[in-house]
N, C-alpha and C positions, 0 to 999 in steps of 0.2 A: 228100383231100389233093391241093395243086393241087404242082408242082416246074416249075422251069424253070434251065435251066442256061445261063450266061455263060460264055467260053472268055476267058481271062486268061494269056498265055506262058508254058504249062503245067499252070496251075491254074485250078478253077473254081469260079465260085460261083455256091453251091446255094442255092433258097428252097423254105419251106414252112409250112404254118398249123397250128395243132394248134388244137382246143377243149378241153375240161373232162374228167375223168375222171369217167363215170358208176359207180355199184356195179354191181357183177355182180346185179342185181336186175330176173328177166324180166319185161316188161311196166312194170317199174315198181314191179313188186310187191313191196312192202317185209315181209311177212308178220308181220303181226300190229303192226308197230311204225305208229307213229302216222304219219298219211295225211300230214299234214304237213312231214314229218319232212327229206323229199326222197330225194333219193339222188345227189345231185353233188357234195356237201360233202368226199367224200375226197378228202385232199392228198396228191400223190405226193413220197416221199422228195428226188427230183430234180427241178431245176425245168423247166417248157418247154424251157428252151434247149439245156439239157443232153438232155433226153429226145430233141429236133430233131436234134443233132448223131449219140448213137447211133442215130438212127433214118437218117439219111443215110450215116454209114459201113457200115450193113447194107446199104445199097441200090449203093451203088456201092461197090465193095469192093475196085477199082484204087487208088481216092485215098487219100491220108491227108488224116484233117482236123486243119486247124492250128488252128482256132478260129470263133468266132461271134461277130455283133455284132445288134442290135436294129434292125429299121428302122420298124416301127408297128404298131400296133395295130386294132385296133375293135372293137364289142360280140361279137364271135362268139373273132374268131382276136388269136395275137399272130404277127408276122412278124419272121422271122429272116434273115442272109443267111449261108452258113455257108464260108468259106474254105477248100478241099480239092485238095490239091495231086497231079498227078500225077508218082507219083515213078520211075518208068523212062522220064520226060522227060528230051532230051540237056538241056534249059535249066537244070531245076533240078537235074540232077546236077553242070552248070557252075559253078552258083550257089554262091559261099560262103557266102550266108547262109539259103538253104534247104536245101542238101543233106546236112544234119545226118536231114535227115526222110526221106533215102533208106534207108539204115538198117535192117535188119530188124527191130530191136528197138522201132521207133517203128510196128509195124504194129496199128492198133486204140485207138490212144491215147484216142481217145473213149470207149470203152468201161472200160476198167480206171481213168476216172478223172484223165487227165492233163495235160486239155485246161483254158481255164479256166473254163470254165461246168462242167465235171463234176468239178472238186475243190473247188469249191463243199460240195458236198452230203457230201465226205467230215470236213468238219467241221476244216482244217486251219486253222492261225492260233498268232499267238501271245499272251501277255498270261493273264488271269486265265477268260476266254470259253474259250479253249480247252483246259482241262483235261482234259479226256478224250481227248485223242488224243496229249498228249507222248509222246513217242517213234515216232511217225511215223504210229500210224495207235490205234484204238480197240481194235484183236486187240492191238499193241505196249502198250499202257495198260494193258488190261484183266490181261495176262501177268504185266508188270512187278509188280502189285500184287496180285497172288493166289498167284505161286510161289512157296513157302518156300524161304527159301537157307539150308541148317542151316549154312553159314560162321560168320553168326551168332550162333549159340545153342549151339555146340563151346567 
């Protein structure tokens, strides 16, 4: 993992590469399943971008991060630049339009989801694609549509 960090009047941005997810398969060794077969073909739930970002707010964990944007690729990595803001800077506690992110309640936002590359992966949207998650999330869907209301059936 290579990082390097840019200073921005109070924020910073972060870079980093990710490769592929291999199977937990030591050696290689796929037991018994065909040699063939590989073992890099598992997709993770969440994409690079998203996995990049929770992996930056673990690592620096003064910042909040605001978001991620794409800046290239090649046969190995893909490269991200990831926007993380420090929030017990006087600038951005000055800032009207960042210090909404001073906040305690905005601490880890990458992580639970809130950022935009990691609500991606929760499956939000609207239209006829996103059925599974009305009512704000897949637990609110799943609930709506399994609790009996004897209101009902009285």
């Amino acid at each position: 993992k290579q990082w390097y960090q840019r200073r921005v009047r109070g924020s910073s941005l972060l870079c980093w590469r990710r490769g592929g997810r291999p199977r937990k398969h030591r050696h290689g060794k796929t037991n018994g399943r065909p040699s063939k077969m590989g073992i890099y073909q598992r997709k993770h739930a969440k994409s690079l971008q998203a996995l990049g970002e929770i992996r930056v707010g673990r690592k620096f964990q003064s910042l909040n991060v605001l978001g991620s944007y794409w800046v290239g690729q090649d046969r190995i990595y893909k490269y991200y630049e990831v926007i993380a803001v420090k929030r017990s800077s006087e600038s951005i506690k000055n800032d009207k339009d960042l210090n909404w992110l001073c906040r305690p309640v905005h601490k880890h936002r990458e992580a639970r989801g809130l950022t935009g590359a990691t609500k991606k992966s929760r499956g939000l949207g609207k239209g006829i694609r996103f059925n599974q998650t009305i009512g704000g999330s897949r637990a609110a869907a799943y609930k709506r549509r399994n609790i009996i209301r004897m209101k009902n059936f009285r």
